[in-house]
PATI-780637 format. One record per residue: x, y, z of N, C-alpha, C in turn. Coordinates in steps of 0.001 Angstrom, whole numbers, plus 500000, padded with zeros to 6 digits. Example, Ala and Ser with C-alpha at 12.3 -4.5 7.8 and 13.67 -1.06 7.14 Angstrom:
! residues 2
513190494310507800512300495500507800513200496700507800
512850497750507080513670498940507140512900500030507870
! end
This chain:
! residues 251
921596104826077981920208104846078441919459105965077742
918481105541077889917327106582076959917128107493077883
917436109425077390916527109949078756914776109984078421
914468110286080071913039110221080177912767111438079556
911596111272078732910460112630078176909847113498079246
910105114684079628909339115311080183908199116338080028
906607115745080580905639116263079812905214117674081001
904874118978080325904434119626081444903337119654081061
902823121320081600900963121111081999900633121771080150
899687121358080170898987121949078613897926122924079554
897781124044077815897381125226078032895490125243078777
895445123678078490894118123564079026893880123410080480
895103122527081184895222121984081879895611123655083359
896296124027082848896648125556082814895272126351083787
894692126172082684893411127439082535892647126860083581
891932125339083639891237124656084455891534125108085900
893009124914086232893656125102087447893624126633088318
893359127624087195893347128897087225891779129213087635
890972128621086466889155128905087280888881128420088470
889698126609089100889433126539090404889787127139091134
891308128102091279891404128746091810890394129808092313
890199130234091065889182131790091500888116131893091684
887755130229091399885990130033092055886252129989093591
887524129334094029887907128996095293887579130677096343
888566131249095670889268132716096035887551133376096417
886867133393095114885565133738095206884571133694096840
884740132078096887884119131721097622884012132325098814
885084132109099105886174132232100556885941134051100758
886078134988099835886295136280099903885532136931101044
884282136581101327883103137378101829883531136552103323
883371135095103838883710134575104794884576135210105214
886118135648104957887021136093105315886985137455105899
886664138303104782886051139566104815885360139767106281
884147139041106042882921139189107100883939139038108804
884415137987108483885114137620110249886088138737110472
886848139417109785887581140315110168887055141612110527
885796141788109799885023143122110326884851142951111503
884232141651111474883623141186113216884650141505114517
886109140962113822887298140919114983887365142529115041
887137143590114076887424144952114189886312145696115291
885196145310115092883764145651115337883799145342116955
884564143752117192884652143994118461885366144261119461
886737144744118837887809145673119094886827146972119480
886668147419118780886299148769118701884823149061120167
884554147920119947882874147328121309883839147910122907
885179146788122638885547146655124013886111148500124544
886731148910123435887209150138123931885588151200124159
884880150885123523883870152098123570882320151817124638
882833150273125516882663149834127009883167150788127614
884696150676127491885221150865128640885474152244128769
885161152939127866884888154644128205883640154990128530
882404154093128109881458155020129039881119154157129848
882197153251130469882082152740132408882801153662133048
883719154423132269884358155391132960883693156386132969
882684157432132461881760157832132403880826157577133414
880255156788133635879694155883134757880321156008135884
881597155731135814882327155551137607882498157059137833
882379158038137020882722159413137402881559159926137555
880225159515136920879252160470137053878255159983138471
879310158759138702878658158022140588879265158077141418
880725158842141109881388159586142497881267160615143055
881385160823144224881269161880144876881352163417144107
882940163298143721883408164737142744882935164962141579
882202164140141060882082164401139522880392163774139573
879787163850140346878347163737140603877165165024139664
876799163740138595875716164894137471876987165784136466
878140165184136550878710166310135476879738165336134641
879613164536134818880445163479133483879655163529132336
878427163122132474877673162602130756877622164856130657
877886164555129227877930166513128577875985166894128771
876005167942128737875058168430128626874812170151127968
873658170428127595873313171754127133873719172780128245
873159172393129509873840173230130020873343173142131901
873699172815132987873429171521134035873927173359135317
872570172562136174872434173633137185873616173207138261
874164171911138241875143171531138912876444172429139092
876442173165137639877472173910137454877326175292138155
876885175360138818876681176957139071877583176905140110
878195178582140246878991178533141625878690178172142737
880129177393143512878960177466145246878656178559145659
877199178812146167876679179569146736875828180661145732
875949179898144658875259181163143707874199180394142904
872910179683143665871882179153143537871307179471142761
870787181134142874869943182132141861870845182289140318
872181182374140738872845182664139676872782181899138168
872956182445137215873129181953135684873520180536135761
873248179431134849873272178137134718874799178571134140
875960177039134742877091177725133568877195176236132455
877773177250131441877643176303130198878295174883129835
877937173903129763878212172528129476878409172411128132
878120173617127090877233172585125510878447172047124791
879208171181124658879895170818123519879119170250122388
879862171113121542879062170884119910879239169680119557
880419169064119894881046167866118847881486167138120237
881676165700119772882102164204120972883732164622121459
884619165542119557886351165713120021886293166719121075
885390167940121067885759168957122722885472168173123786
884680167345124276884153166420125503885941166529125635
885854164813124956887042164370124974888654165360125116
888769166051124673889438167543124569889741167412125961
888279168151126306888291168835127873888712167624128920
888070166313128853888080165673129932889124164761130087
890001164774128894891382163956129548892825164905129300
892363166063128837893761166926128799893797168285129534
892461168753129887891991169488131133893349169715132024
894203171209132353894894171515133270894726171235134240
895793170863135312895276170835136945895041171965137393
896027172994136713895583174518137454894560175082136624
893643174951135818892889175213135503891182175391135969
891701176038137420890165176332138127888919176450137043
888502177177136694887469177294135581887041175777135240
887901175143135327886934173761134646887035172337135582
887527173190137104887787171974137638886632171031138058
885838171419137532884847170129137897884684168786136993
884805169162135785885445167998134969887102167813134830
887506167744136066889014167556135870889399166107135808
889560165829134899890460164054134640889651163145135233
888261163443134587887126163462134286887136161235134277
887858161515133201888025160133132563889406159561132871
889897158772134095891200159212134420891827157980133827
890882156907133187891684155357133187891653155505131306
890869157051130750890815156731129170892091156901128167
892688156318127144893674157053126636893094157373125608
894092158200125001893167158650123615893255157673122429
893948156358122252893650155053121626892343154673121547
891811154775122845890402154385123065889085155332122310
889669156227121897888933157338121467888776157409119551
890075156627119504890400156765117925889453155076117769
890246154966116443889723153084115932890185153225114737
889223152283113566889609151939112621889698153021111667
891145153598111062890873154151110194890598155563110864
890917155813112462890547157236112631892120157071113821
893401157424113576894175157967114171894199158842115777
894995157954116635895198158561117916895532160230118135
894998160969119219896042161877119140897167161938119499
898411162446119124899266162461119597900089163332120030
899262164503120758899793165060121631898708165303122938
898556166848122873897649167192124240896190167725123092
896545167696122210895395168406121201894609167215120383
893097167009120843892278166204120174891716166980119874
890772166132118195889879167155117410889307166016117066
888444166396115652887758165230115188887812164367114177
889433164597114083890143163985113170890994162712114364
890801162623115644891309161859116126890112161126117309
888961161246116879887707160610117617886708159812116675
886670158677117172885940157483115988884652157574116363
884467158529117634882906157995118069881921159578118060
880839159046118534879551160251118542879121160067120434
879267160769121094878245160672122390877369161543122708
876031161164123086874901161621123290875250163172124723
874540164123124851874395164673126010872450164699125970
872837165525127071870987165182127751870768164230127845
871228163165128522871018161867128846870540161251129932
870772162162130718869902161611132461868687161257132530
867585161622131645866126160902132034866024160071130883
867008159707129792867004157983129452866936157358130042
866324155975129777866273154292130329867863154128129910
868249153037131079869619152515130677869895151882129874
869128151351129040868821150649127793869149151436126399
869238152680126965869231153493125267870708153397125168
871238153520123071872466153567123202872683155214123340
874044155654123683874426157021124127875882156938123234
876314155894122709877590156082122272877762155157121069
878386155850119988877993154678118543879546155730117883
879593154771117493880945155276116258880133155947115391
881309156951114626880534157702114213880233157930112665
880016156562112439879522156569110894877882156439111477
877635156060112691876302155792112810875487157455112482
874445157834111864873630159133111236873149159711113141
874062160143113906872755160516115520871589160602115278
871732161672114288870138162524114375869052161483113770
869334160641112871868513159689112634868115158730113223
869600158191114272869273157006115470868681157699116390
868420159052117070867683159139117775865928159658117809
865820160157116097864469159754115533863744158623115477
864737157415115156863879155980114627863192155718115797
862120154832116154861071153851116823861835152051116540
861731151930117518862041150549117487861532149043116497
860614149551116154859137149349115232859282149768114082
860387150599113874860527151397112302861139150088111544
860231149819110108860795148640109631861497149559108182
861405150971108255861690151706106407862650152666106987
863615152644108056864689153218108534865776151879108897
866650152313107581867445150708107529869273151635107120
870149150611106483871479151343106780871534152394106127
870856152513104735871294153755103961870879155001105014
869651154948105629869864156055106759870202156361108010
870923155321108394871032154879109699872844155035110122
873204154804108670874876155169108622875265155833107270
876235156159107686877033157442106722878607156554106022
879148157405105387880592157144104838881465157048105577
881360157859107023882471158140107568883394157206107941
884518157430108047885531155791109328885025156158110660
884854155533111609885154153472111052883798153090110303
884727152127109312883674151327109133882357151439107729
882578152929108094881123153301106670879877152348107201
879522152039105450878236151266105618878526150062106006
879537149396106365879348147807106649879297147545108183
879079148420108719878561148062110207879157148893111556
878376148774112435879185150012113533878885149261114796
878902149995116137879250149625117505878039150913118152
877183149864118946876656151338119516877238150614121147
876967151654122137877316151207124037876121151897124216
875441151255125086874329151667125880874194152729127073
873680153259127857873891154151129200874233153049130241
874127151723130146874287150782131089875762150269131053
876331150560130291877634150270129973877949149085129110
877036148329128459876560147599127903876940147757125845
877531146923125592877804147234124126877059146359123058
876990146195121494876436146073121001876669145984119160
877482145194118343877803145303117149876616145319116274
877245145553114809876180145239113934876843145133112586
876760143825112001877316143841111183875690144523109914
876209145407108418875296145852107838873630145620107307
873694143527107545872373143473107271871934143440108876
872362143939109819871563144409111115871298145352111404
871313146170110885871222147840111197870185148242110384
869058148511111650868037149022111545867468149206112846
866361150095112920866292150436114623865122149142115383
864728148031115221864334147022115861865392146742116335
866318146451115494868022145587116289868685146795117594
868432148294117182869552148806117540868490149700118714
867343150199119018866545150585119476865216150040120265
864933148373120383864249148201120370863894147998121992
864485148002122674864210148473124074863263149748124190
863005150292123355862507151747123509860967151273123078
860604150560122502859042149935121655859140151053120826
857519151613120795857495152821119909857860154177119970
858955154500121454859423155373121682860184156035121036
860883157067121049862389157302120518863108158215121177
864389158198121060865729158895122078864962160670121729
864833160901120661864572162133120832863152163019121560
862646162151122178861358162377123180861682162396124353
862826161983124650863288162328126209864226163705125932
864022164306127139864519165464127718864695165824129172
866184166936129190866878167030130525866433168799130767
865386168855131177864936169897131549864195170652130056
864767171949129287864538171867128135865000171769127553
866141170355127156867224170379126264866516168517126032
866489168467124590866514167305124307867844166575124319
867492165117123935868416164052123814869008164145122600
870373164508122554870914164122121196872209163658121022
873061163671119748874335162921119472875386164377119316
876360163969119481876970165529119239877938164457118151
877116165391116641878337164315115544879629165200115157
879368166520114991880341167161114318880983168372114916
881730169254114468882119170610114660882781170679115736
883253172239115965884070172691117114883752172953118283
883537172058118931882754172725120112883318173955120930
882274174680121851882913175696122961882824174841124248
884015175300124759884338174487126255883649175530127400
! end
């Protein structure tokens, strides 16, 4: 018997197979891309809910009444019985001392027992995210906090956000107007993880969350509850509204 000829692929045939591929690959890249930010974005939504409902359930209980959300510096704190006396100090510089203080806080640590385990349902998972590492011990910094939270927050509408990962710019989200159409991502977000420029997570004072993938970020989308207002026009006595993005804070 004759054997059969076997023909394979020619170099044309080859190449053809290779461009559909990568027109394919092409296609597909950004779809793919895009949905996985989304699945990250709202990973990151649900945990940064559920810390400032905890926030919320502490700053509407009895013990921790006016002293959960941080502040410059809150008359709440003063000793009992020392009315006249010096305001005592609240200011954390940065979102990692909050966090610091309010879930690793000593029990015997009188001096700070008024924010004691403050946040009792948070772990510090909830604190990290994409690209920003848990802590893993009793020591958080800001190498293990993905987010930014506002203090001076009590005479906000519940509508404002108070909590945004922290590629979001604070000082700029709480400048913009809702109405601002020339405050868009290049100033609105930074490099940092999570996320950079392709999109972030803000939570509201209502407990209320909020994604954005990069062509949404601008303050109509992210502010616009406010009209022509802005976060930095409200104030808690004489301390404005702001983001605490960076540094070491004092406890």
């Amino acid at each position: 018997m004759m054997a059969q000829s076997k023909r394979g692929f020619t170099m044309i045939e080859l190449l053809v197979v290779i461009v559909i591929i990568g027109i394919l690959a092409t296609s597909l890249f950004g779809p793919v891309t895009n949905f996985l930010l989304q699945g990250k974005l709202t990973g990151m939504m649900g945990n940064g809910r559920k810390v400032v409902q905890a926030i919320i359930a502490a700053d509407m209980s009895g013990r921790y009444e006016g002293l959960a959300w941080p502040a410059s510096e809150n008359a709440d704190l003063q000793e009992d019985g020392n009315q006249e006396g010096p305001k005592m100090n609240q200011d954390f510089n940065s979102t990692a001392s909050y966090f610091q203080e309010a879930l690793y806080v000593s029990q015997q640590d009188v001096t700070k027992r008024n924010r004691l385990k403050v946040l009792k349902d948070i772990e510090p998972a909830m604190i990290a995210g994409e690209g920003v590492p848990a802590a893993s011990s009793t020591t958080l910094d800001d190498r293990n906090c993905a987010w930014i939270l506002a203090k001076n927050t009590r005479e906000i509408p519940a509508s404002a956000p108070v909590f945004a990962t922290k590629n979001v710019n604070g000082q700029a989200l709480a400048s913009a107007t809702g109405n601002d159409s020339t405050t868009d991502v290049e100033t609105l977000l930074t490099t940092s993880r999570p996320f950079g420029r392709d999109g972030c997570v803000l939570i509201y004072k209502d407990g209320s969350g909020k994604k954005f993938g990069a062509d949404e970020v601008y303050p109509k989308a992210m502010v616009e509850s406010l009209g022509s207002g802005k976060l930095s026009d409200y104030k808690q006595g004489d301390d404005a509204f702001t983001f605490m993005q960076s540094g070491t804070g004092s406890n």
